[in-house]
C-alpha positions as CSV (number, residue, x, y, z in Angstrom):
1,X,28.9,-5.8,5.0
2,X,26.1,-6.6,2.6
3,X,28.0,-7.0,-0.1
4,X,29.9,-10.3,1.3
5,X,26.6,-11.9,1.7
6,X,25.9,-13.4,-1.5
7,X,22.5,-13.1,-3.1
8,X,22.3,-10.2,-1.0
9,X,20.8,-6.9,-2.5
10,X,21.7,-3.4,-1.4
11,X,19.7,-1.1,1.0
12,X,18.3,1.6,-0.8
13,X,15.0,2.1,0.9
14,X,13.4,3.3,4.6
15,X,12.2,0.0,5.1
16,X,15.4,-1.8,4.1
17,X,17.1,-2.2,7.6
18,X,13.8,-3.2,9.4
19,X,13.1,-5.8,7.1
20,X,16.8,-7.4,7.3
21,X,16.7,-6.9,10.6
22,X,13.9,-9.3,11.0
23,X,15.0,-11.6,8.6
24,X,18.3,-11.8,10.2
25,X,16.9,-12.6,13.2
26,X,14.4,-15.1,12.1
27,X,17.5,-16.9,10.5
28,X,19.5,-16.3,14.0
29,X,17.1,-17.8,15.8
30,X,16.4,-20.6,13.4
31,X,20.1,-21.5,13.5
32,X,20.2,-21.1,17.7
33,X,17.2,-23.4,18.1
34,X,18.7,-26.2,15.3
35,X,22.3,-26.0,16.8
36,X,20.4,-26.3,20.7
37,X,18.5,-29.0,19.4
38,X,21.0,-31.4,17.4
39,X,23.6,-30.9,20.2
40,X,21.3,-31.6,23.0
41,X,19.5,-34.8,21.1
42,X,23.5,-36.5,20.5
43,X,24.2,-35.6,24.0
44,X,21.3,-37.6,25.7
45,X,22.1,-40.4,23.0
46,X,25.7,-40.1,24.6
47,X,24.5,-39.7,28.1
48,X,21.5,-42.3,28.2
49,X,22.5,-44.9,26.0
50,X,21.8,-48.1,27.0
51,X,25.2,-50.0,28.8
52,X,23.6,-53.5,29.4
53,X,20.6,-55.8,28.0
54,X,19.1,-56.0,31.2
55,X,19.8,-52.3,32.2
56,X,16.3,-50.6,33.2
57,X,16.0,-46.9,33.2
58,X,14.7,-45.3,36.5
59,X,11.2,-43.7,36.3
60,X,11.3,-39.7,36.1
61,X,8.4,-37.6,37.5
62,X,7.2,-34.3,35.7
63,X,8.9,-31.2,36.6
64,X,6.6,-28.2,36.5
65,X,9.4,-25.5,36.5
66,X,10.6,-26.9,33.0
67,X,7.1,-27.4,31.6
68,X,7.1,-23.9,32.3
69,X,10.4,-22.6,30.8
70,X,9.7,-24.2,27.5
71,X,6.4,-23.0,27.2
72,X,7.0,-19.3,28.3
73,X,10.5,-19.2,26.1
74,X,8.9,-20.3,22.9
75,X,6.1,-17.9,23.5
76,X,8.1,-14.8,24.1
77,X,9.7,-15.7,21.2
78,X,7.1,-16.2,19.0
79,X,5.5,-12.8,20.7
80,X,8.7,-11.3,19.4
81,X,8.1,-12.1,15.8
82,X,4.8,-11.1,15.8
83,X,5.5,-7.8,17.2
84,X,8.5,-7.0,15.0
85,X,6.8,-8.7,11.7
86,X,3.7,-6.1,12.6
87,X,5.5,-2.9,13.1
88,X,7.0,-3.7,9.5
89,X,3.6,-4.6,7.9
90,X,1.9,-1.7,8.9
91,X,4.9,0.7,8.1
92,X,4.4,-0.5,4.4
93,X,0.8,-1.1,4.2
94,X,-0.2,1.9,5.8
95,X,-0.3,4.7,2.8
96,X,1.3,8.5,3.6
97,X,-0.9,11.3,2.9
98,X,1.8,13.4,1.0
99,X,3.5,10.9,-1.2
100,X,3.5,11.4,-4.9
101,X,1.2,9.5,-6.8
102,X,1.9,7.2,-9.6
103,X,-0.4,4.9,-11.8
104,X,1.7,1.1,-12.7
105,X,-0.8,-1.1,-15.3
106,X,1.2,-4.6,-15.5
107,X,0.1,-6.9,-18.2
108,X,1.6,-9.6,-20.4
109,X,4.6,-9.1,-20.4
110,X,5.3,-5.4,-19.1
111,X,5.6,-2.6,-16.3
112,X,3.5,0.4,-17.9
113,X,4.0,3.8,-16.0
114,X,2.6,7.2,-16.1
115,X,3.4,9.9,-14.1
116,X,0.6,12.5,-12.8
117,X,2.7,15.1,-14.7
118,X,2.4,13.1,-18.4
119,X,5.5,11.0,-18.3
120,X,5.1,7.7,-19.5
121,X,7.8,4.9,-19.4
122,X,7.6,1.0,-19.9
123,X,9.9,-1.3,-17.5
124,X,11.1,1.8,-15.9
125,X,10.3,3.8,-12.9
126,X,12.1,7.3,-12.4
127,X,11.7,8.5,-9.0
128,X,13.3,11.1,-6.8
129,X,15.1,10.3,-3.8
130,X,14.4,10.8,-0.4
131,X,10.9,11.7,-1.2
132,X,7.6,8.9,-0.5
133,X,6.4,7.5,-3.7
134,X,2.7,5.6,-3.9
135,X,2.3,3.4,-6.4
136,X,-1.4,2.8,-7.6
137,X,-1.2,-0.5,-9.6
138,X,-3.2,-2.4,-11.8
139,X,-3.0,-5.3,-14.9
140,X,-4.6,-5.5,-17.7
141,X,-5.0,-9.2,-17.7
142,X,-3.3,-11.9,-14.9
143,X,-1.6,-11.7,-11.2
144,X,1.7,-9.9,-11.4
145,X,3.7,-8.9,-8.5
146,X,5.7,-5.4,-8.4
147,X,8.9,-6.4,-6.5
148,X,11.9,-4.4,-6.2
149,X,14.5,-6.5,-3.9
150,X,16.5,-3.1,-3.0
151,X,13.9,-1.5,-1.5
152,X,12.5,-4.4,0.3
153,X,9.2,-4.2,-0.7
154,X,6.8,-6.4,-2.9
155,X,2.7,-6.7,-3.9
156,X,0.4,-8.6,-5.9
157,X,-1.3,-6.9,-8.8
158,X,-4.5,-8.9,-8.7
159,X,-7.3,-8.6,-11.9
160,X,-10.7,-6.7,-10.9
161,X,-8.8,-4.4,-8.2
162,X,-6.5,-1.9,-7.4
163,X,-3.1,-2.2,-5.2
164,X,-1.0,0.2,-3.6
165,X,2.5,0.3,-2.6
166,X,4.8,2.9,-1.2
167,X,8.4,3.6,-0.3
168,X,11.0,5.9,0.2
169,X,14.6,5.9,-1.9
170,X,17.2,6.8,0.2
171,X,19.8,7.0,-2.0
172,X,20.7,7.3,-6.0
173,X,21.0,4.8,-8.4
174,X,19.4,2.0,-10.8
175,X,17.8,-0.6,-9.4
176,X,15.9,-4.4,-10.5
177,X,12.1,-4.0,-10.9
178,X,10.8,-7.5,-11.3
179,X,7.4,-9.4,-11.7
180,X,7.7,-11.7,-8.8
181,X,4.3,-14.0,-9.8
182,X,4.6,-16.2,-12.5
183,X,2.3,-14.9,-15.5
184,X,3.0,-16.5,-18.7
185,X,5.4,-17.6,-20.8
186,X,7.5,-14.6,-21.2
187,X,7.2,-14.5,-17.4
188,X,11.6,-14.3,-17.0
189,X,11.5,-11.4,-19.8
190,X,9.4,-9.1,-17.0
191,X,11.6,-7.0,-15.8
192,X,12.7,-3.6,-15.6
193,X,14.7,-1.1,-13.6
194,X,13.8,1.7,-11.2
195,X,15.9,5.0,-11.8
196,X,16.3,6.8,-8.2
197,X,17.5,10.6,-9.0
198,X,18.6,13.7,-7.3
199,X,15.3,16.0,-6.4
200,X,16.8,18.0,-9.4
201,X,17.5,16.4,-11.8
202,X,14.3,14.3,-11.4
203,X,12.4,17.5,-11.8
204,X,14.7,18.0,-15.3
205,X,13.7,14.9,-16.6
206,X,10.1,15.3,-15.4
207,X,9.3,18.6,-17.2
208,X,9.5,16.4,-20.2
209,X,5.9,15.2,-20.2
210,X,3.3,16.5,-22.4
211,X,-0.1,15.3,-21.2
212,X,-0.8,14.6,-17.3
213,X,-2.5,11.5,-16.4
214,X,-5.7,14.0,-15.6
215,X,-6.1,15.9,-18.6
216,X,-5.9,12.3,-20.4
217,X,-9.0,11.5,-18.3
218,X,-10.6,14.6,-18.9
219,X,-10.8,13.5,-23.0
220,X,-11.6,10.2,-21.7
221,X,-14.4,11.8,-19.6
222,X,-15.7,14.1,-23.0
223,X,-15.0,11.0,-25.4
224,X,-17.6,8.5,-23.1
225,X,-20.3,11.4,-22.5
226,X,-19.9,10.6,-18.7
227,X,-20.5,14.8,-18.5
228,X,-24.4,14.0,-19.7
229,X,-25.1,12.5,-15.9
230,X,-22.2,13.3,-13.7
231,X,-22.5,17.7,-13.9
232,X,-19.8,19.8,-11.9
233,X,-22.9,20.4,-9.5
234,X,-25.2,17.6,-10.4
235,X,-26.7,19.8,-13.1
236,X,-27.2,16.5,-15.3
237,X,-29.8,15.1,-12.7
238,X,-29.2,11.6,-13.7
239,X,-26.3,11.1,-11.2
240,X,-24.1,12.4,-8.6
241,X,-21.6,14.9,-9.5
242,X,-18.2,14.6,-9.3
243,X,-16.2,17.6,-7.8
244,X,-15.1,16.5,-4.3
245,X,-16.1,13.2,-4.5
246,X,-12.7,11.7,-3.8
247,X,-11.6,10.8,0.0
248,X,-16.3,12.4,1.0
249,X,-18.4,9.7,2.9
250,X,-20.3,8.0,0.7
251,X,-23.6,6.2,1.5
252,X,-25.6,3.4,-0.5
253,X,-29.3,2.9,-0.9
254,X,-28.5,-0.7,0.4
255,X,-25.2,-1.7,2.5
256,X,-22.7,0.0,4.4
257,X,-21.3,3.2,3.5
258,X,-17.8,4.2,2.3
259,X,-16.1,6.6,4.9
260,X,-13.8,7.8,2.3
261,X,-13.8,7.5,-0.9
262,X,-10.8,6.3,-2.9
263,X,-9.5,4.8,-5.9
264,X,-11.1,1.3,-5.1
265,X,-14.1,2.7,-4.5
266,X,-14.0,4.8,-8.2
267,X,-13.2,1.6,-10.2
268,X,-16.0,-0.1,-9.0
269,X,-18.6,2.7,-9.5
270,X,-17.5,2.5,-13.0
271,X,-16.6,-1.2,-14.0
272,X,-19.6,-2.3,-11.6
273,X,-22.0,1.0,-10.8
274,X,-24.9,-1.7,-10.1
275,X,-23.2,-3.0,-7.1
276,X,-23.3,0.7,-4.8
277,X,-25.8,2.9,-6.1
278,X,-25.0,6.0,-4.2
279,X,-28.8,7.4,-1.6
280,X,-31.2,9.6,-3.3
281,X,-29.8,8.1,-7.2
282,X,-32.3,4.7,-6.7
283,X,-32.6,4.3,-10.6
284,X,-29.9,1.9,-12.0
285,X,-28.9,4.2,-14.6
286,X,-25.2,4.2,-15.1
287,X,-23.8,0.9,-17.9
288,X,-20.7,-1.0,-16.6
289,X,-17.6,-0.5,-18.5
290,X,-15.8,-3.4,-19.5
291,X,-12.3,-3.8,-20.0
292,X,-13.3,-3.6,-24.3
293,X,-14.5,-0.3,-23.2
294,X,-12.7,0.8,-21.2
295,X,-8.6,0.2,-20.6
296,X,-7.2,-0.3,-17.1
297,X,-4.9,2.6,-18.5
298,X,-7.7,4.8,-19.3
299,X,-9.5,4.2,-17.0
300,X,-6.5,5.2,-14.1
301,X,-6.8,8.4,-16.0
302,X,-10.5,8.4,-15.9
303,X,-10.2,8.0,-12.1
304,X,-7.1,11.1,-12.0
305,X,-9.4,13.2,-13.6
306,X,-12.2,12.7,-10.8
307,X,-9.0,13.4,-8.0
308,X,-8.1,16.1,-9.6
309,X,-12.1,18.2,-9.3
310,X,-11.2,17.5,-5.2
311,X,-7.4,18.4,-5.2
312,X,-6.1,22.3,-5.9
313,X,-5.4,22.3,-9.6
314,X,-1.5,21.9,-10.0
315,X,0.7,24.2,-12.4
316,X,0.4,23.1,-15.6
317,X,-2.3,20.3,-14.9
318,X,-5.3,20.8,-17.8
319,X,-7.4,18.7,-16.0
320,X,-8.2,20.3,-13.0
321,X,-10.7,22.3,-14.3
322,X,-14.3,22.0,-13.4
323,X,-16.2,19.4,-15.3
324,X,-16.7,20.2,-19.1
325,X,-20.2,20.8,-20.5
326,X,-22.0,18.3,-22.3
327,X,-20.3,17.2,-25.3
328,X,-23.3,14.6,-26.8
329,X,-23.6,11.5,-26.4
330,X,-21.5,8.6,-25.3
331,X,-19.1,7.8,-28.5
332,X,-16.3,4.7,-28.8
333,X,-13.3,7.5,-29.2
334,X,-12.2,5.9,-25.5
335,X,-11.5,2.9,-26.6
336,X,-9.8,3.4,-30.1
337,X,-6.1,3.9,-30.5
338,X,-5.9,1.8,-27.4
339,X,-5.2,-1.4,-29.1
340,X,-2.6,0.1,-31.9
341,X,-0.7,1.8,-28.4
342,X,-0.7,-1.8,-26.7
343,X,0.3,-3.5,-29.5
344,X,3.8,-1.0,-30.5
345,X,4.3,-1.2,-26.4
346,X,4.1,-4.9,-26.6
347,X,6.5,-5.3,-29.0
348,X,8.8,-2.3,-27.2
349,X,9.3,-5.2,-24.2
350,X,8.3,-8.7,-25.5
351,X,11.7,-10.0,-26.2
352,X,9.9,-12.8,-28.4
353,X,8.3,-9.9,-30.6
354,X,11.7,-8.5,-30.9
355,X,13.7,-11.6,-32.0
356,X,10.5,-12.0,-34.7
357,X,11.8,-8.6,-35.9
358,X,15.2,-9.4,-35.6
């Protein structure tokens, strides 16, 4: 049925028929309340035209009963689309607990991926179906949006914060990841594809990775000497330690405290530690990291690592092993390499880097 409607995008997501659904019915009612309205406004031209110059209309008093109808109607209606347009907000804005986790970094002009298991793919998403997937997205540089028209489902990737996004493939195939915000000249050349496969051979393709997304944090960890204050047990003294931090109350010294601490909560510890210094820590010790120090790439890592000291280690995952022992002090290792991998991934998906090539 879909498929006659053009500029119409299969359903290949949970959400898919809610979202039509509403849509379809904000365009019914649009097209009720336009055909009402036009036929109704020619039919009192018709009715009540004028027939004479001298022809004076008779006075006509208020009638309370159709003040009433057209206030109640419209408000029942608009009551409707708030009720509907809620239910779907909240069914993709509200996260699931067991969904499986991956880390998106959008920047100029690219999707980069990496899966929890080590897999790491540019413009190109390879999920399995009928299983929740959580997206934990960030950019390197300007406001991108992550939209995928088949599943429905769309968010800004706003500088200085972390977004999430979930959803649920309910059936195989390949289909149009796009950057729905414009962000720079290459802006058109930002797309990619999502890869839904079957539970198996999704778990083929996915024994392919080498290095998870924590064990990458746990050399970024060593490499930036964050083990010299932040000890499996607090054994460093100079700050709080680390193992079950993720999704514990946290309290400040000043300001409100966090009920559950998440990945929002970790980037800003690091990027901005001044800003919620955590009771009984009062001195100001920890330095803010910077983007030159300190990747939104590595620093997702950085932040799987911390998940995985409050998470049972998974098979295979090196970095869910209590926090290493002091390896010095804090060295620039972090941050080198990271501009020759950005660079050869750049040119990977910035079509006007390949036609220089060409």
């Amino acid at each position: 049925m879909l498929a006659l409607i053009p500029f119409m995008p299969e359903r290949a997501s949970t959400f898919a028929d809610s979202v039509d659904g509403l849509y379809f019915y904000l365009i019914g009612l649009t097209a009720f309340f336009t055909l009402l309205i036009s036929f109704t406004i020619i039919f009192f031209v018709i009715k009540y035209r004028r027939r004479s110059a001298s022809e004076v209309p008779r006075p006509i008093a208020g009638s309370l009963k159709l003040e009433t109808l057209w206030s109640v109607i419209p408000f029942l209606i608009a009551m409707s689309i708030f009720v509907w347009g809620t239910s779907v907000y909240f069914a993709q804005y509200r996260m699931p607990k067991d969904a499986l986790e991956i880390y998106v970094v959008g920047k100029q002009w690219m999707w980069k991926v990496q899966h929890t298991t080590g897999q790491r793919e540019i413009n190109e998403l390879h999920i399995p179906v009928g299983r929740k997937i959580k997206l934990i997205m960030a950019t390197e540089d300007v406001i991108h949006d992550f939209f995928v028209p088949a599943f429905r489902t769309k968010a800004d990737v706003v500088p200085g914060r972390y977004t999430t996004l979930w959803f649920e493939a309910t059936k195989p195939g390949r289909y149009r990841l796009f950057c729905a915000e414009y962000c720079g000249t290459n802006h058109s050349g930002m797309v990619g594809w999502v890869i839904v496969m079957e539970p198996t051979e999704f778990d083929a393709w996915l024994a392919g990775g080498t290095e998870s997304a924590s064990a990458a944090g746990q050399k970024v960890f060593q490499q930036m000497g964050c083990v010299s204050c932040h000890g499996a047990n607090g054994e460093g003294g100079k700050g709080p330690p680390l193992t079950n931090v993720y999704g514990r109350r946290v309290e400040f010294e000043s300001g409100p405290p966090v009920e559950a601490a998440d990945e929002e909560y970790l980037r800003n510890s690091i990027r901005n530690p001044q800003s919620q210094i955590v009771k009984t820590y009062k001195q100001p010790l920890m330095p803010a990291y910077y983007p030159n120090q300190l990747s939104e790439e590595q620093l997702l890592q950085l932040i799987a690592y911390i998940k995985s000291l409050s998470t049972p280690k998974a098979p295979g995952d090196a970095g869910a092993t209590s926090v290493p022992q002091p390896q010095g002090q804090q060295t620039s290792g972090a941050s080198q390499g990271t501009t020759g991998e950005n660079t050869k991934d750049a040119a990977q998906s910035n079509p006007v880097i390949k036609e220089q090539r060409k």
